[in-house]
Backbone as CSV, one residue per row, in Angstrom:
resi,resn,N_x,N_y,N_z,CA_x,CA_y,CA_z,C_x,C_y,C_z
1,UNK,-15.402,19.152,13.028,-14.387,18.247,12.516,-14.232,18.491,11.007
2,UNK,-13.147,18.535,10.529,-12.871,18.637,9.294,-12.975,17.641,8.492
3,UNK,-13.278,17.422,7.119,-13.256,16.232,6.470,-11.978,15.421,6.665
4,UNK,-10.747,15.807,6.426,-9.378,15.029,7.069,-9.856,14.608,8.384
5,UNK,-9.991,15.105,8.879,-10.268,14.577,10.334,-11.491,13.478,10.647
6,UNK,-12.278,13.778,9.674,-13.463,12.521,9.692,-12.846,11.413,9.185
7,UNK,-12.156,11.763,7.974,-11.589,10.647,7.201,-10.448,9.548,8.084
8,UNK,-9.973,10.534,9.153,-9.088,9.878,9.534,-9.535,9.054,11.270
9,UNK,-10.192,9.379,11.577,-11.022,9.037,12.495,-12.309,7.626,12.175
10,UNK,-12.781,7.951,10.639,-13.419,6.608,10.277,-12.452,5.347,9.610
11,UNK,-11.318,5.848,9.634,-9.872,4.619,9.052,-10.009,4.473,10.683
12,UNK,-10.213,4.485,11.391,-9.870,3.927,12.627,-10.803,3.110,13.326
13,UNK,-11.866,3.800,12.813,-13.164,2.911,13.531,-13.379,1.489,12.457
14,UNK,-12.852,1.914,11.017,-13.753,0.719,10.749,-12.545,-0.474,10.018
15,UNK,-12.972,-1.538,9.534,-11.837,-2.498,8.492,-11.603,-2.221,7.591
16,UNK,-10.402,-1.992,7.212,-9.411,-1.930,6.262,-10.617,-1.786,5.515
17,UNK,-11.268,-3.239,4.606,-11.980,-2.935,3.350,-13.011,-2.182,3.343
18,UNK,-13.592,-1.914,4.625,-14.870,-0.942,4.624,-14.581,0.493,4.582
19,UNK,-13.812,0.746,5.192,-13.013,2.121,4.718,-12.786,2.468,3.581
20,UNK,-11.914,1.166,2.457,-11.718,1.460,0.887,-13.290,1.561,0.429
21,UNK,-14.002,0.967,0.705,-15.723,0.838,0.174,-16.113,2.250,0.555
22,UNK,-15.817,3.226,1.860,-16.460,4.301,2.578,-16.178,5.310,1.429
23,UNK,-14.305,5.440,1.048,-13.467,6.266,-0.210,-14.462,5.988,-1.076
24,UNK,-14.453,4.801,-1.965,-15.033,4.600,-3.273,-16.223,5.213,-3.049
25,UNK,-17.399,5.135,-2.331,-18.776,5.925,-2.557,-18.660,7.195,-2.154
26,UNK,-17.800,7.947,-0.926,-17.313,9.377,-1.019,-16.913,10.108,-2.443
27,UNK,-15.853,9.142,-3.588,-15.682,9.565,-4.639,-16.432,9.668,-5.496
28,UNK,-16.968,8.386,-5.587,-17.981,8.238,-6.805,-19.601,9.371,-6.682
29,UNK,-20.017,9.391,-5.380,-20.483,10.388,-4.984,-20.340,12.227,-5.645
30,UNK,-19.073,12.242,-5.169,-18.459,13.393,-5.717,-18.699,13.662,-7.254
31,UNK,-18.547,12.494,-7.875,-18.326,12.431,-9.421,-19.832,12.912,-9.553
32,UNK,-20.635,12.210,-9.205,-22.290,12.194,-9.565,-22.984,13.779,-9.280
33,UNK,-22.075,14.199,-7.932,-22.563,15.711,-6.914,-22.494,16.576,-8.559
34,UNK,-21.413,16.421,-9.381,-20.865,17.208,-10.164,-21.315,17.489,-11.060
35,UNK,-22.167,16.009,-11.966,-22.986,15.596,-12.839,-24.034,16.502,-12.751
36,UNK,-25.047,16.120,-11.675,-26.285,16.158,-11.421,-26.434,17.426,-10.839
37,UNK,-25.540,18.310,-10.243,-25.694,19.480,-9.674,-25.959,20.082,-8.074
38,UNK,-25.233,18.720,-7.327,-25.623,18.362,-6.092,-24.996,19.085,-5.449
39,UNK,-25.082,19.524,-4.253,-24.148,20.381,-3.123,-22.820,18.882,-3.067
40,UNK,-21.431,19.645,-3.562,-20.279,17.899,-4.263,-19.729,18.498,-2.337
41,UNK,-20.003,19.279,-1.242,-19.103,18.657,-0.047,-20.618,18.183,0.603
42,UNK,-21.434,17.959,0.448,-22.801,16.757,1.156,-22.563,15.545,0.724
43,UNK,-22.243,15.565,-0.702,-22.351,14.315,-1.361,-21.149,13.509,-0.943
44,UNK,-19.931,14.195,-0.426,-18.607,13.929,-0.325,-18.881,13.380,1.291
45,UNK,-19.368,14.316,1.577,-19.530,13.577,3.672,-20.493,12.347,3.612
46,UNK,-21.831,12.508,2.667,-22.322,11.803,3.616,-22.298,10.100,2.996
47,UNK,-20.837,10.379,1.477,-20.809,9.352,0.945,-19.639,8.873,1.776
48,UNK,-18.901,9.419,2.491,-17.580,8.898,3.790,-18.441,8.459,4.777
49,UNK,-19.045,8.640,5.224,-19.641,8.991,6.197,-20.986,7.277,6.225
50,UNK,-21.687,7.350,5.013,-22.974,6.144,5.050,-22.836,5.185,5.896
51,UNK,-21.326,4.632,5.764,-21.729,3.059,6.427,-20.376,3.405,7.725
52,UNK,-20.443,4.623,8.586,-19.835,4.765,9.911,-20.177,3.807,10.467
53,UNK,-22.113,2.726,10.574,-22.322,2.079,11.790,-21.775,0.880,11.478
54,UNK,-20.877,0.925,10.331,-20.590,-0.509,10.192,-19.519,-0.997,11.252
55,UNK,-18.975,-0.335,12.010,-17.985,-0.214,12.963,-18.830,-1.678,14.064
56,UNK,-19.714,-1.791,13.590,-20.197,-2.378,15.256,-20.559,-3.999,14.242
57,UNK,-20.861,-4.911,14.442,-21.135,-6.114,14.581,-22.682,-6.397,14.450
58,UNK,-23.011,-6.982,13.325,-24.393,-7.148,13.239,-25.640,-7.621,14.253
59,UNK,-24.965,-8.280,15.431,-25.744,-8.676,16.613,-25.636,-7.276,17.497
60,UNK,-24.702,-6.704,17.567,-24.761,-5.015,18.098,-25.508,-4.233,17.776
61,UNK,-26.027,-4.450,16.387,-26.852,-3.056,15.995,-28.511,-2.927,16.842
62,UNK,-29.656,-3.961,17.040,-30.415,-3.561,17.445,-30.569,-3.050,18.692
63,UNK,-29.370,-3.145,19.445,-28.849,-2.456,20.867,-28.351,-0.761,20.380
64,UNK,-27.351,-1.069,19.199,-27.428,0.428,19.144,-28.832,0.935,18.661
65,UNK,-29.348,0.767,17.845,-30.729,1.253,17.480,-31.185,1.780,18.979
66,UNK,-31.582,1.009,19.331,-32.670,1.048,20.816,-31.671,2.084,21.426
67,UNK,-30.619,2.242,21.433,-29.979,3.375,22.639,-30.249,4.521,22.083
68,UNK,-29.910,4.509,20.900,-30.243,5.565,20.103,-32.146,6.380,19.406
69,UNK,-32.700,5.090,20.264,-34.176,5.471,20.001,-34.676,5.575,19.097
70,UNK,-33.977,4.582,18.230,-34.833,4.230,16.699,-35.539,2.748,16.448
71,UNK,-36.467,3.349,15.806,-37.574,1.878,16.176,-37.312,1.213,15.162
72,UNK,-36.982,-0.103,15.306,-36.832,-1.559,15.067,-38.010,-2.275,14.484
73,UNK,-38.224,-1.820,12.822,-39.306,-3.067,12.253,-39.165,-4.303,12.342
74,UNK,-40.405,-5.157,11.610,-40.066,-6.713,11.592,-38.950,-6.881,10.453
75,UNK,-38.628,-6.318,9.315,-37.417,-6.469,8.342,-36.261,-5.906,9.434
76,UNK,-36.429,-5.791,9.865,-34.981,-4.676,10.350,-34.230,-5.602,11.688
77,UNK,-35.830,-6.249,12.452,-35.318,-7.678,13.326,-34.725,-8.573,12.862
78,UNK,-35.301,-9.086,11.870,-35.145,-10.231,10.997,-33.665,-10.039,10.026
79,UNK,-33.116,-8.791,9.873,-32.325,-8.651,8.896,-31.388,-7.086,9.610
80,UNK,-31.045,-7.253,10.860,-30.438,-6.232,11.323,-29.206,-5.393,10.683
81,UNK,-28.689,-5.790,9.325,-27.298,-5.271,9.033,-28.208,-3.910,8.431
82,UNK,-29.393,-3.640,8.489,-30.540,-2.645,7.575,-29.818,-1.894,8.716
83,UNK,-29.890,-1.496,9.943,-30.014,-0.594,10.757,-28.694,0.104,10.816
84,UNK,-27.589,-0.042,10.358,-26.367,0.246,10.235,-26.466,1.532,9.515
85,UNK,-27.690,1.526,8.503,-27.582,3.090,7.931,-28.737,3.963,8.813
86,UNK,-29.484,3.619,9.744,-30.295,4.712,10.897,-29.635,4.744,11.683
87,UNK,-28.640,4.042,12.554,-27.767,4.736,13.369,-26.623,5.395,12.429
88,UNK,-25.617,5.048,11.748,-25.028,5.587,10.753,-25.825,7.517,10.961
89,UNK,-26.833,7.580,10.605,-27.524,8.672,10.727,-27.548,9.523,11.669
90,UNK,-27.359,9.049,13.151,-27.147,9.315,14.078,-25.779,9.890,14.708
91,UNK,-24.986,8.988,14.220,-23.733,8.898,14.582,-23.015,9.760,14.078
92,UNK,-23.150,10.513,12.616,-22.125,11.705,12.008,-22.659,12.808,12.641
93,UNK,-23.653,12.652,13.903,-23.508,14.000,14.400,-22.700,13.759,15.962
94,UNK,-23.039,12.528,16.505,-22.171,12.091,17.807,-20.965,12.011,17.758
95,UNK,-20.317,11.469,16.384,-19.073,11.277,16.494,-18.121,12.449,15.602
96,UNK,-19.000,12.564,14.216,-18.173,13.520,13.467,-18.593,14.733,13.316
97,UNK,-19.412,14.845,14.323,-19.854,16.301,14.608,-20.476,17.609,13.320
98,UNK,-21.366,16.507,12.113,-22.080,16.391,11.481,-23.230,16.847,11.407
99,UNK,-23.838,18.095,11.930,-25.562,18.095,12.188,-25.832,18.812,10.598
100,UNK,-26.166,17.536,9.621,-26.746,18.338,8.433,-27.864,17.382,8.249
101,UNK,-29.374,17.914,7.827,-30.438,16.968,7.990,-30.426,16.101,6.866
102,UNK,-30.004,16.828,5.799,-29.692,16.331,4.225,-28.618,15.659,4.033
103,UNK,-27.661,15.403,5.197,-26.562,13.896,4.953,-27.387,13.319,5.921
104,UNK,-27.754,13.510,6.596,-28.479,12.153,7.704,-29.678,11.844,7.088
105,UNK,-30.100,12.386,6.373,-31.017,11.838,5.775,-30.444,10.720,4.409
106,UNK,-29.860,11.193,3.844,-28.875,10.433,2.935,-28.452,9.010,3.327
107,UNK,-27.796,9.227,4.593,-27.145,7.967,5.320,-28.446,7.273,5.693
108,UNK,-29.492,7.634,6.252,-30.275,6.863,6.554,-31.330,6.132,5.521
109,UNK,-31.418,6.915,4.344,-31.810,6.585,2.928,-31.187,4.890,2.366
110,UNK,-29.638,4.860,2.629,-28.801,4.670,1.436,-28.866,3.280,1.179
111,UNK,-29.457,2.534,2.313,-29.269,0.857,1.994,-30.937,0.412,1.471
112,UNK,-31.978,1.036,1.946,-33.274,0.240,1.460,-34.269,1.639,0.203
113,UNK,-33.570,2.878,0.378,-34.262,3.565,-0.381,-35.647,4.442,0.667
114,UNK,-35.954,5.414,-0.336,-37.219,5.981,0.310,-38.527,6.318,-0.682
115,UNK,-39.394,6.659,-0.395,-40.552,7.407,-1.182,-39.977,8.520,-1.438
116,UNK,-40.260,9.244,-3.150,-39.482,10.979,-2.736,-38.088,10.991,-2.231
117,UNK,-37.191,10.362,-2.718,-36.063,10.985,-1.951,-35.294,12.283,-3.071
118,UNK,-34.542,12.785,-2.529,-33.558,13.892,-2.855,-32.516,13.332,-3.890
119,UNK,-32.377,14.407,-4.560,-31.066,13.961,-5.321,-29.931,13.231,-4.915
120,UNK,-29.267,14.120,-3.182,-28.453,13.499,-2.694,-28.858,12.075,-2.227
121,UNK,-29.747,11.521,-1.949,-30.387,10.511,-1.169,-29.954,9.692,-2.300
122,UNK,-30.534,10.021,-3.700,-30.153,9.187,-4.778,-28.897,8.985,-4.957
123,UNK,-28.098,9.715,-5.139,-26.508,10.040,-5.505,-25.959,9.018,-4.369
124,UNK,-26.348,8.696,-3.267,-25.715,7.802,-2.160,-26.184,6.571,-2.412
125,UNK,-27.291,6.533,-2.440,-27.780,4.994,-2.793,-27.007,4.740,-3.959
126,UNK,-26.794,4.995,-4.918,-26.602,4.925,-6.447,-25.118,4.491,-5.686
127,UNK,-24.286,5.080,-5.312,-22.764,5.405,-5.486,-22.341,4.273,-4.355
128,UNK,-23.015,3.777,-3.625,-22.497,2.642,-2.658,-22.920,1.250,-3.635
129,UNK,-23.606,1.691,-4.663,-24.274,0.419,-5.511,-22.905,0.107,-6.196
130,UNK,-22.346,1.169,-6.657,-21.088,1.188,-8.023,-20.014,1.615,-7.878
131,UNK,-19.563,1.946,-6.526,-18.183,2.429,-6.187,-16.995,1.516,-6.667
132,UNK,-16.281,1.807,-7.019,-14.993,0.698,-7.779,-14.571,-0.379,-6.823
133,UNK,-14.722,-0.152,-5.658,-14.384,-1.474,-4.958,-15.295,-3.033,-5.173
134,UNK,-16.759,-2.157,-5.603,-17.455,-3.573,-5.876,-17.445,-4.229,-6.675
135,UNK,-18.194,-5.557,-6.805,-17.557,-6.603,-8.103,-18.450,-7.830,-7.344
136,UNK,-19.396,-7.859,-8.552,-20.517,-8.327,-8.424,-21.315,-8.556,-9.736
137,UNK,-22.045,-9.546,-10.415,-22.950,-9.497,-11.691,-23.464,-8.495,-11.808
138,UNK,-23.729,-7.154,-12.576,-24.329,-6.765,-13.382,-23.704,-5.089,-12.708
139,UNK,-22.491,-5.005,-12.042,-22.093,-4.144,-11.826,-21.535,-3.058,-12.605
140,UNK,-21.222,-3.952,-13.880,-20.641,-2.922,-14.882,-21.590,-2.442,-15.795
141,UNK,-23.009,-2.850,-15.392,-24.543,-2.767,-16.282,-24.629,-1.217,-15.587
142,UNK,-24.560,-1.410,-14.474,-24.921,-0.307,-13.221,-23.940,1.281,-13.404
143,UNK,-23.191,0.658,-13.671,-21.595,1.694,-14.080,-22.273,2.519,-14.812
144,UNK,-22.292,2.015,-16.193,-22.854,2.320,-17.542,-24.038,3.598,-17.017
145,UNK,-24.989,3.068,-16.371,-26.112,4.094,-16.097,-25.509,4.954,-15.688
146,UNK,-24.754,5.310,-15.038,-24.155,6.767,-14.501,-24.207,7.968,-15.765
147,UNK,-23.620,7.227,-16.660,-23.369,8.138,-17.598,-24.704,8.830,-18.420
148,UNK,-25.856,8.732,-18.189,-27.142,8.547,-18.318,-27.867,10.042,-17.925
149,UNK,-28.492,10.893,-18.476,-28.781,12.006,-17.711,-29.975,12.284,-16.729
150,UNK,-30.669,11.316,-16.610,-31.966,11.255,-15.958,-31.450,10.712,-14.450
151,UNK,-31.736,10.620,-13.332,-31.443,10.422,-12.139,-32.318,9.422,-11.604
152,UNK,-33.449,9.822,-12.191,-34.540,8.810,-11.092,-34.432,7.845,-12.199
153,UNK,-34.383,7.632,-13.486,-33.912,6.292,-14.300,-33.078,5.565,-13.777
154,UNK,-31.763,6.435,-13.511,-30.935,5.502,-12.890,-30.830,4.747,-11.563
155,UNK,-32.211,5.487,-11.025,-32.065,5.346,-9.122,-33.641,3.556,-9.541
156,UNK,-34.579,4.121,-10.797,-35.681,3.132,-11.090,-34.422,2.175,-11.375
157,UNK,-33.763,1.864,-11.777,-33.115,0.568,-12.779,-32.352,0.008,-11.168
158,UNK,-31.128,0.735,-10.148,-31.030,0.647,-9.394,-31.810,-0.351,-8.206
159,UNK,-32.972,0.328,-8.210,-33.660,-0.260,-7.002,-34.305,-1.639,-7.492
160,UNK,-35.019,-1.502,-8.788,-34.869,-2.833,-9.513,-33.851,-4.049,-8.952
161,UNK,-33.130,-3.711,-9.256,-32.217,-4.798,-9.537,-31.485,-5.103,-7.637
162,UNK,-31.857,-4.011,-7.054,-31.671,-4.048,-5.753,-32.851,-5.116,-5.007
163,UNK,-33.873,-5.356,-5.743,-35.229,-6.053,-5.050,-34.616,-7.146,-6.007
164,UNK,-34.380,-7.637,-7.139,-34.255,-8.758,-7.737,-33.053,-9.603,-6.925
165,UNK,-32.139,-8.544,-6.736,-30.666,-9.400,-5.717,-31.638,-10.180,-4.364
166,UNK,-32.089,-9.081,-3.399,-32.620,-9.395,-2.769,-33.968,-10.569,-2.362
167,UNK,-34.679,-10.926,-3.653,-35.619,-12.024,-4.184,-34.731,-13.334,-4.178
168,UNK,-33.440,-13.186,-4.991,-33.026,-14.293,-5.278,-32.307,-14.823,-4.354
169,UNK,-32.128,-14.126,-3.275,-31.434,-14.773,-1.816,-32.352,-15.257,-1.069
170,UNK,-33.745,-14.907,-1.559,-34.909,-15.660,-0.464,-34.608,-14.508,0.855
171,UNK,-34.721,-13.318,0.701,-34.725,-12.835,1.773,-35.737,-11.545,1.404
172,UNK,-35.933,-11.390,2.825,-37.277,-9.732,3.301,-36.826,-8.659,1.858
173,UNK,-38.087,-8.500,1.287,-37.214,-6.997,0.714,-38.426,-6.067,1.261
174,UNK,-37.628,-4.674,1.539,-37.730,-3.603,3.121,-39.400,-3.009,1.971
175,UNK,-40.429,-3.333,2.792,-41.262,-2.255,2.052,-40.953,-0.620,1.563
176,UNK,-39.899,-0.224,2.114,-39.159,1.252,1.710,-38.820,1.002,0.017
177,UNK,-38.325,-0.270,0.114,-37.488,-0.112,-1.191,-38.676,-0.624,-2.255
178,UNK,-39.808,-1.124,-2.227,-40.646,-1.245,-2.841,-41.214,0.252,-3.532
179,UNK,-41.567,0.957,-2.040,-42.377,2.346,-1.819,-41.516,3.248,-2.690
180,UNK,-40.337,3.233,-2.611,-39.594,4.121,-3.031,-39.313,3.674,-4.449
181,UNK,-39.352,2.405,-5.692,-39.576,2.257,-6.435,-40.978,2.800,-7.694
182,UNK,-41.886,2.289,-6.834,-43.714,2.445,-6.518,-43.961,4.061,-7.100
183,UNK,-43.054,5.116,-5.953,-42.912,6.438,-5.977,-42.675,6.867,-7.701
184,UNK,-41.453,6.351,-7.761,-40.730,6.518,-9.771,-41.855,6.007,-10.322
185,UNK,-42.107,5.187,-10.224,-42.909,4.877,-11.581,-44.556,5.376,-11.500
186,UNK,-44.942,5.801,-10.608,-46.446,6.603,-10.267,-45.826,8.025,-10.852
187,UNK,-44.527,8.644,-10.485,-44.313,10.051,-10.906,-43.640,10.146,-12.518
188,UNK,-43.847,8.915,-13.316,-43.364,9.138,-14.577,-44.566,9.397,-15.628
């Protein structure tokens, strides 16, 4: 499948605004691929591409999980919209005919973070954080870091503030995104 053809195939699967959200981190992606020195058509798919499982309904996902044979933590029960990026992972090879290990790994990276991740892994997390559609407190703090030349600074400040959102809602934050914080600051 061609990128037109993904593009036009995920305007179909998903809502209007999640689609403009899918563009904005495909672009902003791109921008960063360019920066940082990333392979810019990985960064471009698997920033279209991250939130494909959003197509389904948050009570749907631990059914897709399970069909798809991905195991279901206690954060991931408790807080199922997490699993949208491990099937997401799955799915750009079922549907958009996708087999690259380094966007599925990306997509499956992009909402809680990892230990060690990849540039691209970063560049996705980062770029679904700050894509122009969002608009949110401290988003234009987040912007700003882009312009920044260090990567894992910007991915440390990132995940920060990704566990502080998450604290102040009184909700699970994913031991990944701890681990994968934990990771930066042990390797600085």
């Amino acid at each position: 499948m061609t990128v037109d053809e993904m593009r036009r195939e995920l305007q179909r699967r998903l809502k209007k605004s999640r689609f403009a959200h899918s563009i904005g981190v495909a672009n902003t992606a791109l921008k960063l691929a360019k920066k940082f020195g990333v392979d810019e058509n990985k960064a471009y798919v698997a920033g279209l591409l991250h939130d494909c499982a959003r197509e389904f309904e948050n009570d749907e996902l631990p059914a897709q999980a399970e069909a798809r044979g991905i195991k279901i933590g206690d954060v991931e029960r408790a807080t199922p919209l997490l699993l949208h990026a491990y099937i997401g992972a799955k799915m750009i090879k079922e549907i958009y005919g996708v087999d690259d290990d380094q966007i599925s790994q990306a997509i499956y990276r992009h909402t809680v973070g990892a230990e060690n991740m990849t540039a691209l892994d970063k560049i996705i997390y980062f770029a679904d954080m700050i894509e122009p559609n969002r608009n949110y407190p401290g988003v234009e703090k987040l912007r700003a870091l882009s312009e920044t030349e260090d990567l894992d600074e910007i991915l440390l400040t990132a995940l920060g503030e990704s566990i502080i959102f998450v604290v102040q809602k009184n909700s699970l934050v994913h031991p990944a995104t701890v681990a994968a914080r934990n990771y930066l600051l042990l390797k600085k």
